[in-house]
C-alpha positions in Angstrom: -6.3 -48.2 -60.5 -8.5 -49.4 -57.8 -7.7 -48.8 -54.5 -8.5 -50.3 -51.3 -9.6 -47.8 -48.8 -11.4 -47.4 -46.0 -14.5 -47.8 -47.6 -13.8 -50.7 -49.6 -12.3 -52.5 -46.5 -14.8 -51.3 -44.0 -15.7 -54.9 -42.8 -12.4 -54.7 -41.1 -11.8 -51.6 -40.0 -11.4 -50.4 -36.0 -12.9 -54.4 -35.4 -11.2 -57.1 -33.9 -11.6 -60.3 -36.1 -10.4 -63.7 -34.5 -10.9 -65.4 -37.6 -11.4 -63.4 -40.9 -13.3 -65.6 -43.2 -12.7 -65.7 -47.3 -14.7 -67.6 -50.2 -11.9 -69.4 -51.7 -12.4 -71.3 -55.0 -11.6 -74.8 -55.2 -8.3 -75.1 -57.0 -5.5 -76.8 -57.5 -7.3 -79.8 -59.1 -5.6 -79.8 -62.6 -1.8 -79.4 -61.6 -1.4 -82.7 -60.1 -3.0 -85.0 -63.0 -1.5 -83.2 -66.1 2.1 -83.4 -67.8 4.3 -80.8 -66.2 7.4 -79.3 -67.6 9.5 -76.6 -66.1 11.0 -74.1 -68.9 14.8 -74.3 -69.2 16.7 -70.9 -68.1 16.5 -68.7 -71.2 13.3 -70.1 -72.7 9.7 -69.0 -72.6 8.4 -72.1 -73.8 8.4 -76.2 -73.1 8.3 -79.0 -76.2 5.9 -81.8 -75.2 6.1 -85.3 -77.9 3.8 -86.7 -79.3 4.6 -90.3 -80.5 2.9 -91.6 -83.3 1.5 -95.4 -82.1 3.2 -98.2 -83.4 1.0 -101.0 -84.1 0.7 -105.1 -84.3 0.2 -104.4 -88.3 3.7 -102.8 -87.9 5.7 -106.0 -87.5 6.2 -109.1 -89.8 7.3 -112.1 -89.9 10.4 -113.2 -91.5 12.7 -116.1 -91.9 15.9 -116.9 -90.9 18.7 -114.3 -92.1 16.1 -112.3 -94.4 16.1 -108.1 -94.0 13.4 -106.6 -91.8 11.8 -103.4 -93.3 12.4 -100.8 -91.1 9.6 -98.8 -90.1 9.3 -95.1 -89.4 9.3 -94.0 -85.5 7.6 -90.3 -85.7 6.6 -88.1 -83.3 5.3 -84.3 -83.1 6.2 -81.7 -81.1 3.7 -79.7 -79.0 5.0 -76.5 -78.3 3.3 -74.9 -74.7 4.5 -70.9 -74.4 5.0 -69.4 -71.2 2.8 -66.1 -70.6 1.9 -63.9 -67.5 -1.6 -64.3 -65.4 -1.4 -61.4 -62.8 -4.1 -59.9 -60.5 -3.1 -57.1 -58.3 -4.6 -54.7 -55.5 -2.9 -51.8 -54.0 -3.9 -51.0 -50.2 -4.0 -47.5 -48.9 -2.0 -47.3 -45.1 -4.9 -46.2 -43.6 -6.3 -49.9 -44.1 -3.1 -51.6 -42.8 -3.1 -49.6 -39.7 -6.9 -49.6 -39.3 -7.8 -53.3 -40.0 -8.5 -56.1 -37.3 -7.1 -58.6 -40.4 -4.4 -59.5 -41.7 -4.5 -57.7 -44.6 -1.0 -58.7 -45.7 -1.7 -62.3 -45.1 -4.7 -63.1 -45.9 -4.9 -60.5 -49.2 -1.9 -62.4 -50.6 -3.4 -65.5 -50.1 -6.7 -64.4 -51.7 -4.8 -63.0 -55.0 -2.8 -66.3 -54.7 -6.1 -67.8 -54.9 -7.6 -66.1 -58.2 -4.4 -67.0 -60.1 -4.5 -71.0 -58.8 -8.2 -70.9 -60.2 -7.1 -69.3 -63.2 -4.4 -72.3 -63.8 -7.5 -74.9 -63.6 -9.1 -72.9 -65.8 -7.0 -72.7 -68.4 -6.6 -76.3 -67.9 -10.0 -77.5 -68.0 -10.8 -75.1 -71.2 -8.3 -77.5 -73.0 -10.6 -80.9 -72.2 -13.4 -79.5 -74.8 -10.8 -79.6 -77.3 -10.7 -83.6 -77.5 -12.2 -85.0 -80.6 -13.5 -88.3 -78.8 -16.7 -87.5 -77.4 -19.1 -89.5 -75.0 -22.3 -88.0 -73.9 -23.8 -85.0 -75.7 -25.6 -81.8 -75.7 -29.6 -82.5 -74.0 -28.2 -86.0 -72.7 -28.0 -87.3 -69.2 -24.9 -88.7 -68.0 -25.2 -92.1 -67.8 -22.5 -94.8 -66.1 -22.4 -95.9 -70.1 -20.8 -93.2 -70.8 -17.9 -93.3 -68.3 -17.5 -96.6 -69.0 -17.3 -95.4 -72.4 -14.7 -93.1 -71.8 -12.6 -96.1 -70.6 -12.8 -97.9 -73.4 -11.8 -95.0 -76.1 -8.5 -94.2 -73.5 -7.9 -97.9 -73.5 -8.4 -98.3 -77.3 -5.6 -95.4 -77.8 -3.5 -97.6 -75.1 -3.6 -94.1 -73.2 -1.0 -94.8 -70.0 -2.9 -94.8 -66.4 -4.0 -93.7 -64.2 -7.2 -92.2 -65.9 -9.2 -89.0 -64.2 -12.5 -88.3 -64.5 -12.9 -84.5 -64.2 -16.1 -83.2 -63.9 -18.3 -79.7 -63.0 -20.1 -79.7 -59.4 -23.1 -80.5 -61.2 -22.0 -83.4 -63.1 -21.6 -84.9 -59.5 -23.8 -83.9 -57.2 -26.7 -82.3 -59.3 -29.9 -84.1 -59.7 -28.3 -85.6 -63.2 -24.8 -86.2 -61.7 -22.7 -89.7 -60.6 -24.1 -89.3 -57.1 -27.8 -89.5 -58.4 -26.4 -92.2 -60.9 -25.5 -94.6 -57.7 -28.6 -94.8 -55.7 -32.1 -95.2 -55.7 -34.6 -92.5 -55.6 -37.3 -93.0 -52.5 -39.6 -95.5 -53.5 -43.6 -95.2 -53.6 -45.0 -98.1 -51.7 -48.3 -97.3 -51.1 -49.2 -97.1 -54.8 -49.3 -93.4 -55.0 -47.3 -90.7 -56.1 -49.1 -87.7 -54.1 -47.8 -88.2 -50.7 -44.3 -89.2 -49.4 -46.3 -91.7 -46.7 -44.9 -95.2 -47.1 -41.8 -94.0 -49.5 -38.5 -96.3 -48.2 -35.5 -94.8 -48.1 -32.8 -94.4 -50.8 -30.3 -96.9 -51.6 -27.2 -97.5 -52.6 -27.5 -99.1 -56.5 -23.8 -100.0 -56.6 -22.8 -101.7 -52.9 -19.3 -99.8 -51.7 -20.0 -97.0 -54.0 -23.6 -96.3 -53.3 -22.4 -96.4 -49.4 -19.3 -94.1 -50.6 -22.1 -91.7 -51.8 -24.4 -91.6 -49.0 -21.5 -91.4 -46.4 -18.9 -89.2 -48.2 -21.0 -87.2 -50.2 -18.6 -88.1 -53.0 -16.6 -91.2 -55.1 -12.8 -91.2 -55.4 -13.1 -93.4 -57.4 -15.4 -94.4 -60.3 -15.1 -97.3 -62.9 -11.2 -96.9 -63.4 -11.1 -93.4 -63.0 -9.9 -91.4 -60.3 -12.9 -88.4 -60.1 -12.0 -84.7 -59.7 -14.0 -82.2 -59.6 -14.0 -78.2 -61.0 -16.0 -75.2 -60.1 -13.9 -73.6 -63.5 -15.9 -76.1 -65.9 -18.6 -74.3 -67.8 -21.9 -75.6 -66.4 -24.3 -73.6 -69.1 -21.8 -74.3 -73.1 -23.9 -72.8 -75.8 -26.8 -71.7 -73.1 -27.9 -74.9 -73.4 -27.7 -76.3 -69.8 -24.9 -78.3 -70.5 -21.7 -78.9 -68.8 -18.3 -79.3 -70.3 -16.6 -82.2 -68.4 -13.5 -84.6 -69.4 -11.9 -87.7 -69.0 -7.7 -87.8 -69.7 -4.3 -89.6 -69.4 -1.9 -87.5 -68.0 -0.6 -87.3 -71.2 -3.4 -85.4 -73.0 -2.5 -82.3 -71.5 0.9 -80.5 -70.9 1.7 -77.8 -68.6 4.5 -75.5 -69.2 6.1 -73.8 -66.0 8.2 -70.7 -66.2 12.1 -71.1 -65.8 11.4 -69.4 -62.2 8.5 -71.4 -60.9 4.5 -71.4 -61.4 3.7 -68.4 -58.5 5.2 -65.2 -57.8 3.4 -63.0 -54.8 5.4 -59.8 -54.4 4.7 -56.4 -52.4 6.1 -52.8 -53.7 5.3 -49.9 -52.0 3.7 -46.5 -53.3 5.1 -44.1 -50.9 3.2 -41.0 -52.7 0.1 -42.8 -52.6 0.9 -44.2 -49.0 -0.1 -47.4 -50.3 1.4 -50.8 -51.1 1.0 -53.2 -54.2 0.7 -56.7 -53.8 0.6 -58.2 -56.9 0.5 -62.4 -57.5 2.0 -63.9 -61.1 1.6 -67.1 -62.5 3.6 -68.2 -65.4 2.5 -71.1 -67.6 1.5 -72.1 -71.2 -0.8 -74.6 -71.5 -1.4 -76.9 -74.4 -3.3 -80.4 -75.4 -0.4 -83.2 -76.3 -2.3 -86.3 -77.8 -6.0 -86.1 -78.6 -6.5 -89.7 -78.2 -5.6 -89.5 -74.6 -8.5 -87.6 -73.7 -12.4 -87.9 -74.0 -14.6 -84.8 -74.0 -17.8 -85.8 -71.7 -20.5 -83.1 -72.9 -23.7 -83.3 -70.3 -27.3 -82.0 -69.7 -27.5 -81.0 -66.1 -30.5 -78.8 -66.5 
């Protein structure tokens, strides 16, 4: 068991901290723009459907008073199954008492943290799963390939809104949408040995480019409403490739537990003269329709 001590907490120990600061992960990104279920009291698990497409080739034309052939309506059932993600830490008295923090607080909130960032991983695990593809392994995102993106989800009349979920380096890194909407500096003395004479950047697409340059980031790209996750794996097959996504809401389901998604709780350890704070999640998480979702595979080397 690991314990936090006086040693291990020494940054706050005997000191008065007006503001203790943390490195939090960026989270909460996925929850909002999947499918989300809560479990039913008495069952560790959600059923998602997923309806088979009916199609234009599916109905015929007929004459007055003739019988219509009736057609199947089928769906499949996508089964998510609750499970437990837990962290915990146990903190000796000595730190309470000692500590210019606030332990309590702020260490809840920190384990509260680490099991948010494991929900959007989970999450974003399932959008390498989709067998449409745009991109590749050793290619450059391209503004082709979002708009590609559109066009499959549009093609499987996937319901909007769209998101565009992507690692940090699919948008900012030298590869990423942000380099995608401007102009490098420019070389107008004829050289390429000195920055003397080199313009400015500029904005390629109007609004956007301006977005870019002002914002440091898009809402918004071509359809798609762009997220962004510091849990997507930047370096798949140690190739230098990132494992972004575009979805419907209704590629991915999210099963909640019958008692909610989070659970922070303290017990005390009298004999160890410690307490326990430990932070739960319950979820299952599982892909619904393939069609609603387009793996976007990167190079950002």
């Amino acid at each position: 068991m690991a314990l936090t001590n006086t040693s291990t907490m020494a940054g706050g120990i005997g000191k008065t901290v007006g503001n203790a600061i943390q490195a939090f992960n960026h989270v909460n990104v996925m929850f909002p723009i999947v499918t989300v279920k809560q479990a039913a009291r008495g069952s560790n698990s959600v059923q998602f459907g997923d309806w088979t497409k009916l199609t234009s080739g599916n109905v015929t034309a007929a004459t007055q008073a003739t019988t219509t052939t009736a057609v199947a309506i089928t769906s499949t059932s996508r089964t998510a199954t609750i499970s437990e993600h837990v962290i915990a830490a146990t903190v000796s008295d000595l730190v309470l008492m000692g500590s210019g923090d606030d332990i309590a607080g702020e260490g809840g909130a920190a384990l509260g943290n680490a099991v948010a960032a494991k929900l959007d991983s989970d999450l974003t695990s399932l959008g390498t799963g989709f067998s449409q593809t745009e991109c590749g392994a050793g290619t450059s995102l391209a503004l082709s390939h979002v708009f590609g993106a559109m066009r499959q989800l549009r093609a499987a009349s996937a319901p909007m809104p769209y998101s565009l979920v992507l690692s940090p380096k699919q948008v900012w890194g030298s590869k990423g949408i942000i380099a995608l909407l401007h102009n490098a500096a420019v070389d107008t003395t004829g050289t390429s040995t000195s920055n003397t004479g080199k313009a400015a950047p500029v904005g390629l697409m109007g609004g956007k480019g301006e977005e870019a340059f002002q914002t440091g980031f898009v809402g918004t790209l071509a359809g798609f409403n762009v997220y962004w996750s510091d849990q997507i794996e930047e370096n798949v097959g140690s190739g230098g490739d990132a494992a972004g996504f575009a979805m419907s809401s209704g590629g991915i389901g999210l099963g909640v537990g019958a008692e909610g998604l989070f659970r922070i709780r303290a017990e005390r350890d009298e004999m160890l003269r410690a307490t326990n704070y430990v932070a739960t999640g319950f979820w299952g998480e599982i892909e619904i329709k393939d069609t609603f979702g387009v793996y976007i595979l990167s190079d950002v080397s």
